[in-house]
DSSP file (Angstrom, degrees, kcal/mol; ACC not computed):
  #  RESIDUE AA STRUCTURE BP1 BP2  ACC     N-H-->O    O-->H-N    N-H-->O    O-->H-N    TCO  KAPPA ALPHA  PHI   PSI    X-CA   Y-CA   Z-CA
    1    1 A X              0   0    0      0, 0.0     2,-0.3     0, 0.0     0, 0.0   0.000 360.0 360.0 360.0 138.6   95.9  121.5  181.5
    2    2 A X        -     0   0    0     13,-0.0     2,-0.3     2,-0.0     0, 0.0  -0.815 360.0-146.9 -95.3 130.6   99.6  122.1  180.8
    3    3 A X        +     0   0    0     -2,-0.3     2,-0.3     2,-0.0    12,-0.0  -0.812  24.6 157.4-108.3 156.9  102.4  123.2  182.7
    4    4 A X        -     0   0    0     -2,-0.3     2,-0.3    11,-0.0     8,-0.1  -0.919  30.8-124.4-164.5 167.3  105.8  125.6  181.4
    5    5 A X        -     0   0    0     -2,-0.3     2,-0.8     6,-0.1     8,-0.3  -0.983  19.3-118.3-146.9 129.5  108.1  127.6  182.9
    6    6 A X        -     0   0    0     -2,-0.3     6,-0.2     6,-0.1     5,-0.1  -0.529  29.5-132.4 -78.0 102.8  108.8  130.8  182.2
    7    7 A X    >   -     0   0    0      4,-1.7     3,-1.2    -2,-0.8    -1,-0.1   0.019  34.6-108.2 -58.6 170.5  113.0  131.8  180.9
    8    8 A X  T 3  S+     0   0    0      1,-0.2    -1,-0.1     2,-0.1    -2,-0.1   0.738 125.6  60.0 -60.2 -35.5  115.2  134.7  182.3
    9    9 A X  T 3  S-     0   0    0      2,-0.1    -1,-0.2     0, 0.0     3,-0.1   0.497 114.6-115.3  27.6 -57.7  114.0  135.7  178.4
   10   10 A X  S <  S+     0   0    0     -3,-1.2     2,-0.3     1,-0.3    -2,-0.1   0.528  74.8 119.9 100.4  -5.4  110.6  135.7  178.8
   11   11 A X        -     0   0    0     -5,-0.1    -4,-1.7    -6,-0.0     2,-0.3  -0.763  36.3-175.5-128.4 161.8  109.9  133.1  176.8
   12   12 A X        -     0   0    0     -2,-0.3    -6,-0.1    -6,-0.2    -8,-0.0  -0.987  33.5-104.5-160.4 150.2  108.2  129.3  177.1
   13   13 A X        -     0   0    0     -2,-0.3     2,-0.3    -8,-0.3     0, 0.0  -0.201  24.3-128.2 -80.0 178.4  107.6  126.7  175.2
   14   14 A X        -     0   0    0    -10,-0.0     5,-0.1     4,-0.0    -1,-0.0  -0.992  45.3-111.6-121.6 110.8  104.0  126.2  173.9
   15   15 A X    >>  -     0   0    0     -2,-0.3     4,-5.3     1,-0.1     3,-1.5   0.168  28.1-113.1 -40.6 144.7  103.5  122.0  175.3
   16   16 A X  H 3> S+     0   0    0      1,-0.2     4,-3.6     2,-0.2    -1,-0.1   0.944 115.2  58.1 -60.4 -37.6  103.3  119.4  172.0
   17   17 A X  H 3> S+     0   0    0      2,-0.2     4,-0.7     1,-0.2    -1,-0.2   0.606 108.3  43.2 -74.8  -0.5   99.8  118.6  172.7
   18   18 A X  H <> S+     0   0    0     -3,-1.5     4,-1.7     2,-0.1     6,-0.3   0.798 111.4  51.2 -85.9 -43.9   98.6  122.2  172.4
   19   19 A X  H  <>S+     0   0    0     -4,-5.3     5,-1.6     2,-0.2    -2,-0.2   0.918 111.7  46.3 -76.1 -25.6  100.4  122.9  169.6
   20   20 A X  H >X5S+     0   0    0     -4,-3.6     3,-0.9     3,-0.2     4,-0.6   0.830 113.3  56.1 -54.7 -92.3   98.9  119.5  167.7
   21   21 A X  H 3<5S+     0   0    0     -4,-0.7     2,-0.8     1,-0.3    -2,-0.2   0.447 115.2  34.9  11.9 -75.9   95.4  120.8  169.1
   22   22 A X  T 3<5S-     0   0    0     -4,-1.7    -1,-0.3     1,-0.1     2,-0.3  -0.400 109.1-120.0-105.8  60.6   95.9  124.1  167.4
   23   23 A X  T <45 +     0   0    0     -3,-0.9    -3,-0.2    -2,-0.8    -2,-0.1   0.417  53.3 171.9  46.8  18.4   97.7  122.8  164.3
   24   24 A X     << +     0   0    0     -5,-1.6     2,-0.3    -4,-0.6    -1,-0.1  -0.034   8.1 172.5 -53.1 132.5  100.9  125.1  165.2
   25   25 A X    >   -     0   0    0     -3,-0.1     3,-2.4     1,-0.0    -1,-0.0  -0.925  40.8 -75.1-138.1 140.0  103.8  124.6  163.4
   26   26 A X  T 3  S+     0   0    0     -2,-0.3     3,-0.1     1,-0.3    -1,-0.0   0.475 119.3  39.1  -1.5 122.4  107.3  126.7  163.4
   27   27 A X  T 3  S+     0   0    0      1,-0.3    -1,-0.3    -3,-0.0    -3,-0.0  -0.180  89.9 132.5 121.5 -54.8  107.2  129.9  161.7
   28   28 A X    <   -     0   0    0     -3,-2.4     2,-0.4     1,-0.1    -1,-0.3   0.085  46.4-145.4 -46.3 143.1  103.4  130.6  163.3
   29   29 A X        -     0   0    0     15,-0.4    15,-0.4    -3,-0.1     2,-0.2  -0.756  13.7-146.0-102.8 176.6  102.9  133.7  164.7
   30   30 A X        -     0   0    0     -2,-0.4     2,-0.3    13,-0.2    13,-0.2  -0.629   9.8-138.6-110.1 162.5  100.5  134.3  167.9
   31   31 A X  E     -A   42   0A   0     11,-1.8    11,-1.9    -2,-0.2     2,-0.4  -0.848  22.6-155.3-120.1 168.4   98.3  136.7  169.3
   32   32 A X  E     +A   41   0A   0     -2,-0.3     2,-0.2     9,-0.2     9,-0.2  -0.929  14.7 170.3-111.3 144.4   98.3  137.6  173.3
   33   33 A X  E     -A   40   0A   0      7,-1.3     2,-0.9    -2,-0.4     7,-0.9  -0.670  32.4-132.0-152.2 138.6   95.9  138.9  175.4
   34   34 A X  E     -A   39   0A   0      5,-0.2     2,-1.0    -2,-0.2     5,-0.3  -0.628  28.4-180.0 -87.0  51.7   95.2  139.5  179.0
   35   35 A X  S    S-     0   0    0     -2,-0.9     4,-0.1     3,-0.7    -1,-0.0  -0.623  74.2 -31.8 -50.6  67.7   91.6  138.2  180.0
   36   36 A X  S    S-     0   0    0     -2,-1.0    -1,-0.3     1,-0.2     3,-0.1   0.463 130.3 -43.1  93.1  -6.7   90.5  138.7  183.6
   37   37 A X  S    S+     0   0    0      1,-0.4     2,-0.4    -3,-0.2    -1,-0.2   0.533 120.9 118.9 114.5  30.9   94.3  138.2  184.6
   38   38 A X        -     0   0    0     -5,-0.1    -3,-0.7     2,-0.0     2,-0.6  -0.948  62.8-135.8 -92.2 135.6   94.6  135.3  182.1
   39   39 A X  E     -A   34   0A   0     -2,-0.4     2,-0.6    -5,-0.3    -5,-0.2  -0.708  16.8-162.7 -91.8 142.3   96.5  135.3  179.5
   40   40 A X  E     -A   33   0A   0     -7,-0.9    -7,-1.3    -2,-0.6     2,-0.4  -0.949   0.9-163.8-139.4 118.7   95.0  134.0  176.4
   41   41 A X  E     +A   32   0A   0     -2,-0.6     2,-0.4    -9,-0.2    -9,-0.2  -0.803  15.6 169.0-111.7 138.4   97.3  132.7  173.0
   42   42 A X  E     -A   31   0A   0    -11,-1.9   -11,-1.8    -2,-0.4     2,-0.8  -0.996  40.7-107.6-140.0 147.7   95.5  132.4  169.7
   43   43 A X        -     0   0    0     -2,-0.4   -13,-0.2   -13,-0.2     2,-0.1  -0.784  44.8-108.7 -81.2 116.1   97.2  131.8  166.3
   44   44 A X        -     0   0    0     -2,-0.8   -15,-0.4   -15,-0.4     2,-0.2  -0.382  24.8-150.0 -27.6 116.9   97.0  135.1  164.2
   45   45 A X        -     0   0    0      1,-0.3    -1,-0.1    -2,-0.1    -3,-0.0  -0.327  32.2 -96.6-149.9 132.1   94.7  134.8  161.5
   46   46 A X        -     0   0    0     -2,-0.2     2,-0.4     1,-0.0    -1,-0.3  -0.289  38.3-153.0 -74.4 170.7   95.8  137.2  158.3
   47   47 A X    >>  -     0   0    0     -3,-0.1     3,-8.2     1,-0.0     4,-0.8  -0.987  33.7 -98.8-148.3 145.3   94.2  140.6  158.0
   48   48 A X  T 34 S+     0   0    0     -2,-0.4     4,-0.5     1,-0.3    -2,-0.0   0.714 114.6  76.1 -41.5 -20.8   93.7  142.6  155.0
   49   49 A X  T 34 S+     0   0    0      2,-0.2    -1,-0.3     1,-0.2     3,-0.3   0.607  85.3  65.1 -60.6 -28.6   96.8  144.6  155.9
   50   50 A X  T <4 S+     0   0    0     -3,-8.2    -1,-0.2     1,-0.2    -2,-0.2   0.917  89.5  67.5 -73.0 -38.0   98.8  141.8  154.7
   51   51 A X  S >< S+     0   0    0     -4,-0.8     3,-2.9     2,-0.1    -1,-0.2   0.722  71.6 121.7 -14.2 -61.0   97.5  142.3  151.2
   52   52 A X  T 3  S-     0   0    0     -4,-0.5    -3,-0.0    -3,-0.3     0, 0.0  -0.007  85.3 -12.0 -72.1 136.2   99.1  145.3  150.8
   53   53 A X  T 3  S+     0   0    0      0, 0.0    -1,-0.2     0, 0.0     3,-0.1   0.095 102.5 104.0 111.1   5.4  101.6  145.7  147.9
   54   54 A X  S <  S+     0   0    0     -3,-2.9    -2,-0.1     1,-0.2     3,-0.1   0.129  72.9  59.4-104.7  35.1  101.6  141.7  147.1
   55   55 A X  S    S+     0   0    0      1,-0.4     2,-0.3    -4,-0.0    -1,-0.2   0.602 100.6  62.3-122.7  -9.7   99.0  142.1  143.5
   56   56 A X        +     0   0    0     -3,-0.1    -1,-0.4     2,-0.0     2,-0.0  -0.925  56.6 134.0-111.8 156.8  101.5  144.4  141.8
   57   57 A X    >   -     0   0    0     -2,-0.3     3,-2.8     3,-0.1    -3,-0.0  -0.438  40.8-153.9 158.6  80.3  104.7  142.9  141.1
   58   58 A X  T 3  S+     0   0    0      1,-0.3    -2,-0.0     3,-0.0     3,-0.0   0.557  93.0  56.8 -52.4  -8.3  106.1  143.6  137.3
   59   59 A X  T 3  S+     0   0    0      2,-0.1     2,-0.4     1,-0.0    -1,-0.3   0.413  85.3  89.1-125.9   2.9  108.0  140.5  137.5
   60   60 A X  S <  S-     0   0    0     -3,-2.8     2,-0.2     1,-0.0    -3,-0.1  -0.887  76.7-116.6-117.4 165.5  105.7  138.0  138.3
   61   61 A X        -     0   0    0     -2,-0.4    -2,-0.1     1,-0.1    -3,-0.0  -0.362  31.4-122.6 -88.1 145.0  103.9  136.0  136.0
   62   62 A X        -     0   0    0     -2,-0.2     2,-0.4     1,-0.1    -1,-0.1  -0.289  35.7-139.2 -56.4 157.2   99.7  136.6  136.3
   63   63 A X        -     0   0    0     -3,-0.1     5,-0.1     1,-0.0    -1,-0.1  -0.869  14.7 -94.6-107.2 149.4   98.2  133.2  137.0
   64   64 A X     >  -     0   0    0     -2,-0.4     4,-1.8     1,-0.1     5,-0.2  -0.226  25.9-114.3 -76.3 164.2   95.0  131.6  135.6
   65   65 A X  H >> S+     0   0    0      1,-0.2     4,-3.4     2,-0.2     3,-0.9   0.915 118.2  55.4 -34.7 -41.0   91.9  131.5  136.8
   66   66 A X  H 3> S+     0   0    0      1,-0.2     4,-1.4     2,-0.2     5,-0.3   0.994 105.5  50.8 -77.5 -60.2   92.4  127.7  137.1
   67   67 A X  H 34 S+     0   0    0      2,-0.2    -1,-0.2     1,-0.2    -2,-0.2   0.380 103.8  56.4 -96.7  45.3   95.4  128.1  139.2
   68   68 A X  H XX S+     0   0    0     -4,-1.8     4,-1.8    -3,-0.9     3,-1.7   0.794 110.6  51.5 -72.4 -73.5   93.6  130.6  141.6
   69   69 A X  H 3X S+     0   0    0     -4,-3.4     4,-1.2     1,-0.3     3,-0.4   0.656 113.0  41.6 -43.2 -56.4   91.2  127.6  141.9
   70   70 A X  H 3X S+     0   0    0     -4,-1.4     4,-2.1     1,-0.2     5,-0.5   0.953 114.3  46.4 -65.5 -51.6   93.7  125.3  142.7
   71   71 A X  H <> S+     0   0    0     -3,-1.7     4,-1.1    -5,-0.3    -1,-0.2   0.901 120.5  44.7 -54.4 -41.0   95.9  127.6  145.2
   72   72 A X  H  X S+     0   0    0     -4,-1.8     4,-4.4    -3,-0.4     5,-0.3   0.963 116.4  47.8 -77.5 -36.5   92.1  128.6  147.1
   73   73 A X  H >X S+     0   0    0     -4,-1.2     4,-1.8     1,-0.3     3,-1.7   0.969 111.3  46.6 -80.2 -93.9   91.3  124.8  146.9
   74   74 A X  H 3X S+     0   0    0     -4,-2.1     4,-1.3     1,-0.3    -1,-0.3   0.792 118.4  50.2 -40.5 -37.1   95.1  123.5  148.4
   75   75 A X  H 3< S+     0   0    0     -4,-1.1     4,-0.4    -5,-0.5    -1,-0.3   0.983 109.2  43.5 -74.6 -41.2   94.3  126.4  151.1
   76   76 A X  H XX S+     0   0    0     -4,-4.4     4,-2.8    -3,-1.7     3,-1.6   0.959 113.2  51.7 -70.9 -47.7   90.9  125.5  152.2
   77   77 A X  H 3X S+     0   0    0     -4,-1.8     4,-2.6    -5,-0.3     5,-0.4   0.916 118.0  42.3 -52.6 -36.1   91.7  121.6  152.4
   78   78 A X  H 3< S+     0   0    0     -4,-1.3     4,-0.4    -5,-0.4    -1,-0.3   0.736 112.2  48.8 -97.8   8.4   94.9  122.6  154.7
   79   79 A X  H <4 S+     0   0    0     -3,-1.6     4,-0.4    -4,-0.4    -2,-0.2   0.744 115.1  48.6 -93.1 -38.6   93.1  125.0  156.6
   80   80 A X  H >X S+     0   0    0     -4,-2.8     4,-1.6     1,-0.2     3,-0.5   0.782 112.9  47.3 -41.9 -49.2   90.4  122.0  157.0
   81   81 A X  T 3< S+     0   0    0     -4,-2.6    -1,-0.2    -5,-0.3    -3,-0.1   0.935 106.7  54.2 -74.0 -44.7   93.1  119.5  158.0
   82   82 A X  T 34 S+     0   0    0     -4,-0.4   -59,-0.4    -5,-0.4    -1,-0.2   0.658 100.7  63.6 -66.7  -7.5   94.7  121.9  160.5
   83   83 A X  T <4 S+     0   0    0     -3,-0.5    -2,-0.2    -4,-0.4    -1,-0.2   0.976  91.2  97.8 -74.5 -84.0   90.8  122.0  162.1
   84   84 A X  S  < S-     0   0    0     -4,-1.6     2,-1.2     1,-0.1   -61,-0.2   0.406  87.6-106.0 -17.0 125.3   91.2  118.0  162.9
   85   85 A X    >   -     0   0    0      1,-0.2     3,-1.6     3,-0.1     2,-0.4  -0.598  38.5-116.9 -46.1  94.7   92.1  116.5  166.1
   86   86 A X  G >  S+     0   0    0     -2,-1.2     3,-0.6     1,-0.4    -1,-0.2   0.364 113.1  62.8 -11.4 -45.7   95.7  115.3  165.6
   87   87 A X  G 3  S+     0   0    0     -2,-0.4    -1,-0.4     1,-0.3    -3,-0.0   0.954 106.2  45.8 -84.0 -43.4   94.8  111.7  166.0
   88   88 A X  G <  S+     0   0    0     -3,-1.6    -1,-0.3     2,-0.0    -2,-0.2   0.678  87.2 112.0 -89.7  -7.9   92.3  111.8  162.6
   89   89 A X    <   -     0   0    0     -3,-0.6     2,-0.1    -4,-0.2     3,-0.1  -0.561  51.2-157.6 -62.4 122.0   95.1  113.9  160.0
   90   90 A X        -     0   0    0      1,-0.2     2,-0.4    -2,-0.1    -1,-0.1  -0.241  37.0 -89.1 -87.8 163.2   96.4  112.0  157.3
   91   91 A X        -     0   0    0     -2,-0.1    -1,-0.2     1,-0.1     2,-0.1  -0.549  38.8 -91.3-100.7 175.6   99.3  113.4  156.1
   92   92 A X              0   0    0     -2,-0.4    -1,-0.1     1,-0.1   -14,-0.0  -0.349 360.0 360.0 -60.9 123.2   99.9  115.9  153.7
   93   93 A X              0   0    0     -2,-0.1    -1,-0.1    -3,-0.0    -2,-0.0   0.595 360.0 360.0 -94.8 360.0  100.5  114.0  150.2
């Protein structure tokens, strides 16, 4: 268990060994929620909502099949890595 302290703000750090734990890095966003008078943080997860307006785009170029497969491939391996206890993640080549 981890302790933090709460700013004039509102706002608190998230301790280094959670955020290795849940692979956190600058940038991430969170979700909140209130459980039984707990508060409960999860990293936000995309939703189909993000989608929206990012397949048309007249000025970029279509990609090939193969580098979908490569782009799904690079996601799942860093979604994989970010799964891993801190102490076994190699770093990112």
């Amino acid at each position: 268990m981890s302790q933090g302290t709460l700013t004039s703000k509102g706002q608190t750090t998230i301790p280094k060994e959670i955020r290795d734990e849940l692979g956190l890095k600058a940038g991430d966003q969170l979700m909140y929620r209130v459980d039984k008078g707990r508060i409960v943080i999860t990293p936000k997860t995309g939703s189909i909502r993000d989608l929206i307006g990012i397949f048309h785009d007249p000025n970029r170029k279509p990609l090939t099949v193969a580098e979908m497969d490569e782009a799904i491939g690079k996601a799942v391996m860093e979604r994989y890595e970010r799964s891993l206890p801190s102490k076994r993640r190699e770093p990112a080549k």
